[in-house]
C-alpha positions as CSV (number, residue, x, y, z in Angstrom):
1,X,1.7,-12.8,11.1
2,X,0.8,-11.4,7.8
3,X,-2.4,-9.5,9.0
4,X,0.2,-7.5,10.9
5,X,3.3,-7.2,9.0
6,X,1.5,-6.1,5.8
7,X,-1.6,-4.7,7.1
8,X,-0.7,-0.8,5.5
9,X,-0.2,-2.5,1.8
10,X,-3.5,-4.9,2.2
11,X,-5.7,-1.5,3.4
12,X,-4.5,0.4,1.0
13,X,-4.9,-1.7,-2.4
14,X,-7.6,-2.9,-1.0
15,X,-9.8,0.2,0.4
16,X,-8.2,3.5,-0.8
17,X,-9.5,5.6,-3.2
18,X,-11.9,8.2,-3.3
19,X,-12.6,9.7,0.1
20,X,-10.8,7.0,2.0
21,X,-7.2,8.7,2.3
22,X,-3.9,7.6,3.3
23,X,-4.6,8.4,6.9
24,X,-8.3,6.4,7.2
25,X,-5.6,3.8,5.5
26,X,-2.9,3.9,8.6
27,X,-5.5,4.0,11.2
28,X,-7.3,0.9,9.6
29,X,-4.2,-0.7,9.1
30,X,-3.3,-0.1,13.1
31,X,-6.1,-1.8,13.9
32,X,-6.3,-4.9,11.6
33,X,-2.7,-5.4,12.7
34,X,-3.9,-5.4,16.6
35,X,-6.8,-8.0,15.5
36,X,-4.6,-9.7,13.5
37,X,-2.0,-10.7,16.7
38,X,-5.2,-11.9,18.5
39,X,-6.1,-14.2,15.6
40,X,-4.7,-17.0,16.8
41,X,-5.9,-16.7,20.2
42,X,-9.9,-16.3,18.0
43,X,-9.2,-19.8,16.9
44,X,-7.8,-21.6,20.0
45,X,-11.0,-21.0,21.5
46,X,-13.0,-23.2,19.1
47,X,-10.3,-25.6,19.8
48,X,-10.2,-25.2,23.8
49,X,-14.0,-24.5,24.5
50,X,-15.3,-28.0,22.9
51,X,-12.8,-30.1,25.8
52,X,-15.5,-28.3,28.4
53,X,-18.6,-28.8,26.6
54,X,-17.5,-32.2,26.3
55,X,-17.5,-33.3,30.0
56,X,-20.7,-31.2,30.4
57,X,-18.6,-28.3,31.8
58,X,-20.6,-24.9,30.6
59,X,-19.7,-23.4,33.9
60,X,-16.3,-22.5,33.9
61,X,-16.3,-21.4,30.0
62,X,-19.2,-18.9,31.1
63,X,-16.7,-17.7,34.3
64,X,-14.0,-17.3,32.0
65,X,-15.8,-15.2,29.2
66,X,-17.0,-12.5,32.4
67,X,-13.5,-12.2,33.0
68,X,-12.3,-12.0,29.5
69,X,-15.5,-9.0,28.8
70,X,-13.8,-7.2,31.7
71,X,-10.8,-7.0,30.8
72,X,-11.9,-6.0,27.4
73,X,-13.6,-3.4,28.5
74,X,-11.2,-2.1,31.6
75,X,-8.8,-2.2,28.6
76,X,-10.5,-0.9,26.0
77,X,-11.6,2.6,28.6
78,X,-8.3,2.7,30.0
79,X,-6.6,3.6,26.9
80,X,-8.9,5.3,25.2
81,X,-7.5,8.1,25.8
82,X,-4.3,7.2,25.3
83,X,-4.2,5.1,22.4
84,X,-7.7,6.4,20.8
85,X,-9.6,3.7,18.5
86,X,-6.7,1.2,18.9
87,X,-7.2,0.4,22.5
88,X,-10.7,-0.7,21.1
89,X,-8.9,-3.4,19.0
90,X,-5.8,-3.7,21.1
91,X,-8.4,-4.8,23.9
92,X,-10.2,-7.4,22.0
93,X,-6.9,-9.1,21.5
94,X,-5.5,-8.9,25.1
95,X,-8.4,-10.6,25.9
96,X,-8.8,-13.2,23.5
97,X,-5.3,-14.1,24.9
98,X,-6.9,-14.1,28.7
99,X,-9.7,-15.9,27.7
100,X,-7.2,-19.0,25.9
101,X,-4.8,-18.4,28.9
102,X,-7.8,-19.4,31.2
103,X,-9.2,-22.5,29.1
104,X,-6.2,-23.9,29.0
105,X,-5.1,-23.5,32.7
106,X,-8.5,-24.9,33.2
107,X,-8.1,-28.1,30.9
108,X,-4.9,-29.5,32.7
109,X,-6.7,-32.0,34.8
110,X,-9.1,-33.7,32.2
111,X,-6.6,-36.1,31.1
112,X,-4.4,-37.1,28.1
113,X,-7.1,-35.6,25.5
114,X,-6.6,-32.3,26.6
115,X,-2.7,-32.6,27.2
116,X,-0.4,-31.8,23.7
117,X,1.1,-34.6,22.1
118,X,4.8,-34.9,21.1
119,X,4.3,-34.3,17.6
120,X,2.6,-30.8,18.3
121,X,5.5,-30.0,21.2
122,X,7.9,-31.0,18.2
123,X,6.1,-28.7,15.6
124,X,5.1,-25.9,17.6
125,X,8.6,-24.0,17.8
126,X,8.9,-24.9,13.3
127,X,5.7,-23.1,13.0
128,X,6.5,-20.0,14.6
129,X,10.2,-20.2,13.0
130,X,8.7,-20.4,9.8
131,X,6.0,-17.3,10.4
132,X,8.6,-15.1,11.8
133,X,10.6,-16.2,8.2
134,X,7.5,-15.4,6.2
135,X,7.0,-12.0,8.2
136,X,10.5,-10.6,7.5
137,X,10.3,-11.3,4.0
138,X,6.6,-9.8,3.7
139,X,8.3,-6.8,5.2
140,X,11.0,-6.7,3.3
141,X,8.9,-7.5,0.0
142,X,6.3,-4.6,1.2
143,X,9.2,-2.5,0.9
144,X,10.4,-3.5,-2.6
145,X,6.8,-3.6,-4.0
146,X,5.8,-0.1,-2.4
147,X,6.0,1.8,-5.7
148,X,4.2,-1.2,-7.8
149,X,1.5,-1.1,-4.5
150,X,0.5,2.6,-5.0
151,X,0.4,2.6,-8.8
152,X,-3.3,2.6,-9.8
153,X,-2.4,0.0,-12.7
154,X,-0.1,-2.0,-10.8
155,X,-1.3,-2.6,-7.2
156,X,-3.4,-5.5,-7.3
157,X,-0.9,-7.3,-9.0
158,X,1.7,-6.5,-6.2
159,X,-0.6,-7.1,-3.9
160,X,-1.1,-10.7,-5.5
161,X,2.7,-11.3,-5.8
162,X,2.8,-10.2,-2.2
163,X,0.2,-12.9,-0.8
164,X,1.9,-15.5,-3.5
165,X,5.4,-14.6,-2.1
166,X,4.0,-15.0,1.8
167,X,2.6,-18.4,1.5
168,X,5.3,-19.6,-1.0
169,X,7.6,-19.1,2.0
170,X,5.2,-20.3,4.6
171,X,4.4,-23.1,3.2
172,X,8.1,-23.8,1.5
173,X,9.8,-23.0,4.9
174,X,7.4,-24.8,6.8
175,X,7.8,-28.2,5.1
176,X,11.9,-27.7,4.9
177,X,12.3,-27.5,8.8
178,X,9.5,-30.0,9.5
179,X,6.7,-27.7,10.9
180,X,4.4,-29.7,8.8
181,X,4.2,-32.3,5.8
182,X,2.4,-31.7,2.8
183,X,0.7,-35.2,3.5
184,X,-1.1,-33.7,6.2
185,X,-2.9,-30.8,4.2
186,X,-3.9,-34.1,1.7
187,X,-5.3,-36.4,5.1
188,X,-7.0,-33.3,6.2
189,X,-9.0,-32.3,3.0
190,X,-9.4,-36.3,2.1
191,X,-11.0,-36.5,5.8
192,X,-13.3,-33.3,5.1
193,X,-14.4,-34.9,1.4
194,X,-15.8,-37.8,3.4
């Protein structure tokens, strides 16, 4: 969510200057934003594809990616000439989506390993509530901070309170309306020390 909402102020503090210009900015921007909504899809495949691997399945996977690299690139041609560069970006994230849309169609008759549990059902709908929170107040914060993200002595610093701000909210949000508990985040990293 944040790779989109605030992809112009992230470019900018972060790349412009010299011969990078405020356009090279918006057109960079455009398309971290369009890889940005397929981020999620980027990271359900390491979570999908190991269910196949698993039961010795290396078939379907491979089917699935043809599919997925056509539609990339039917996509991506397409609307070239409509969209320009984007479509490039734009295509990669359509299909990521195929390509999660497909593993998971494809896992519904391996069993209760592969099905989701009650706790993520429960979650699921929190987690998006509390992005779609954090998105409107990255936008609207983008908004307030544009002045402090343009000034040369300034931007990193509003670019820092900006990130801050986002996962403040996230993560504040998140554990008010139950999306996750802050015991979790402690299990997980105790479970990765070991």
């Amino acid at each position: 969510m944040a790779l989109v909402v605030i992809a112009g102020p992230l470019v900018q503090v972060l790349f412009q200057r010299g011969a990078f210009g405020a356009q090279d900015t918006t057109n960079t921007a455009l398309a971290l934003a369009a890889y940005g909504a397929g981020l999620p899809a980027f990271v359900l495949h390491k979570v999908l594809q190991p269910l196949y691997y698993a039961r010795e399945d290396t078939r379907r996977p491979f089917r699935y990616a043809l599919w997925s690299m056509l539609v990339n690139a039917g996509f991506a041609v397409a609307l070239m000439p409509v969209m320009g560069f984007v479509a490039a970006a734009l295509a990669t994230t359509v299909s990521g989506w195929l390509m999660v849309a497909q593993l998971w169609h494809g896992s519904r008759g391996m069993g209760p390993e592969a099905h989701l549990d009650a706790r993520f059902k429960a979650r699921l709908p929190r987690i998006i509530a509390a992005s779609v929170l954090m998105g409107g107040a990255l936008w609207l914060l983008a908004d307030l901070l544009a002045p402090q993200l343009v000034a040369p002595a300034l931007r990193w610093g509003a670019l820092a309170m900006l990130c801050g701000a986002g996962m403040v909210i996230y993560f504040g949000t998140g554990t008010l309306i139950g999306a996750f508990r802050l015991s979790d985040f402690k299990a997980a990293l105790r479970r990765k020390k070991v």
